[in-house]
C-alpha distance (Angstrom), angle and dihedral (degrees) to the residues before:
residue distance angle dihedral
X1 . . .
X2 3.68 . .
X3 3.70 95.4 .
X4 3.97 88.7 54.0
X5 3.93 86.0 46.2
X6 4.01 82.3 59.7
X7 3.33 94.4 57.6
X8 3.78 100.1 43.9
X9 4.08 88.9 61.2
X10 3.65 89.6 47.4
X11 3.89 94.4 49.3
X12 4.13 78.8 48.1
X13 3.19 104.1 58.8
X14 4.23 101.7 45.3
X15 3.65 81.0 52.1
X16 3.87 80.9 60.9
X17 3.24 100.9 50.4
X18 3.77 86.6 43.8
X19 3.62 92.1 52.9
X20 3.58 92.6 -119.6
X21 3.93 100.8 137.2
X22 4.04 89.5 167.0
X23 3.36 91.7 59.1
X24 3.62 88.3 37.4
X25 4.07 87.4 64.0
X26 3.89 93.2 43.0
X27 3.53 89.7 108.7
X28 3.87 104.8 29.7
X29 3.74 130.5 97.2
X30 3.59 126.6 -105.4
X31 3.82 86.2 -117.3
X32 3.86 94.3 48.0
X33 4.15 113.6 152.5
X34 3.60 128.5 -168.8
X35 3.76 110.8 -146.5
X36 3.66 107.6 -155.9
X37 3.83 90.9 159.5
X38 3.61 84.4 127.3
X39 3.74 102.9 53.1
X40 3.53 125.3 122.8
X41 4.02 86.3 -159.3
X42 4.21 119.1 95.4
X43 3.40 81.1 -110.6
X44 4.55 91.0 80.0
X45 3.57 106.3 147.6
X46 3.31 149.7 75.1
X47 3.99 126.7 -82.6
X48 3.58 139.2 -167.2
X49 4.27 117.0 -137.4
X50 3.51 100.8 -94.2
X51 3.66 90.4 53.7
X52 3.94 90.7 60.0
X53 3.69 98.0 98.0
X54 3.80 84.4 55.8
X55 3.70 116.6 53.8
X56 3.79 91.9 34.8
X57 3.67 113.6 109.2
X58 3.67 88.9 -133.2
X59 3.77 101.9 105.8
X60 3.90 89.3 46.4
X61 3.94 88.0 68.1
X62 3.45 145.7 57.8
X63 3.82 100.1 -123.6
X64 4.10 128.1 -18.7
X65 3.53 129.6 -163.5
X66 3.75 134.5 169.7
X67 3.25 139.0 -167.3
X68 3.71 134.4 -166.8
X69 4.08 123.2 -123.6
X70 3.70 88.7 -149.7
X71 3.75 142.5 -21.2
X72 3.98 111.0 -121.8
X73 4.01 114.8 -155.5
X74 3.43 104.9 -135.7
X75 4.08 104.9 165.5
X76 3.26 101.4 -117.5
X77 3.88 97.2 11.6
X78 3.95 139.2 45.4
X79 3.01 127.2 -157.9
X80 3.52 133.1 -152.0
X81 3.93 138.0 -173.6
X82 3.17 104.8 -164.9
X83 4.34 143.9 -178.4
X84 4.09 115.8 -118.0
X85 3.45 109.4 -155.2
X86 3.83 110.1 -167.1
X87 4.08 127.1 176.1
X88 3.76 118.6 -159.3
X89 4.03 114.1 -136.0
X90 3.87 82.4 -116.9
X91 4.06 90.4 59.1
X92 3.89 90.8 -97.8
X93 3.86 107.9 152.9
X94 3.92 119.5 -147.3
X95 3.77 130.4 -167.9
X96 3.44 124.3 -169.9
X97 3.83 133.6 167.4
X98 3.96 129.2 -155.7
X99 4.17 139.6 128.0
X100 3.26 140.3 -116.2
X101 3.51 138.6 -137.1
X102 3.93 118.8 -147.6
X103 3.33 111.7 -166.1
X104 3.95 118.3 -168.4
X105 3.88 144.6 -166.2
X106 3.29 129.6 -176.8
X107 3.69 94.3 -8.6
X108 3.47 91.1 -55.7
X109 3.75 130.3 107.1
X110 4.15 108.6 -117.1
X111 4.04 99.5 165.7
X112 3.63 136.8 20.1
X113 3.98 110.7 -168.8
X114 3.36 118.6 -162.6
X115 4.36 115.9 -147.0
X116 3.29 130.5 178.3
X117 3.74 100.1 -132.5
X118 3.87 129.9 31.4
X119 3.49 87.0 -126.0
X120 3.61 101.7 64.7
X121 4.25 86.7 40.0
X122 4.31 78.2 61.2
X123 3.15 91.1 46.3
X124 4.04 107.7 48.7
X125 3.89 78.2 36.3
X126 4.22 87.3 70.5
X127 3.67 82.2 -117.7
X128 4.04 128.9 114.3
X129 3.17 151.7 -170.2
């Protein structure tokens, strides 16, 4: 299952950069919750899936795309480091880095945890290195 779990975040996120959120969700559970506890962004907290749309910092930019370094198996996890690539409606470019931990059930996604370092998404993830 883990190998199909892989493939559901990376179907996620080019529907994110496509600005698909339905397809997006295809693969998430009703109960879905973002933890961005961790966040260093104004947008600290945590979030349920309807509030997506919301707390993302997607409406305060021009265009945003990200794109993952790698995609780390993790049964019922993957993890994901991962590029942001925001653009300011004045032209302003913004890079950020950080990793995300997908946690699934049932083939379903149930938590997505944002960290800022892959090593502490290895780490909450039971796995080290």
């Amino acid at each position: 299952m883990s190998e199909g779990n892989v493939e559901v975040v990376r179907a996620a996120l080019d529907a994110y950069n496509r600005g698909d959120l339905e397809a997006m969700m295809k693969h998430a559970a009703p109960d879905l919750e973002f933890d961005w506890s961790r966040s260093i962004s104004p947008q600290k907290g945590v979030y349920n899936r309807d509030q997506f749309p919301d707390f993302t910092l997607a409406g305060e930019f021009e265009s945003v795309r990200t794109e993952p370094e790698e995609l780390i198996d993790a049964g019922g996890h993957v993890i994901t480091p991962l590029i942001g690539y925001f653009q300011g409606r004045d032209g302003i470019e913004l890079t950020a880095r950080f990793t995300y931990l997908w946690t699934f059930r049932d083939g379903v996604c149930v938590r997505v945890t944002i960290f800022q370092t892959r090593d502490e998404a290895l780490e909450a993830a039971g796995l080290r290195e």
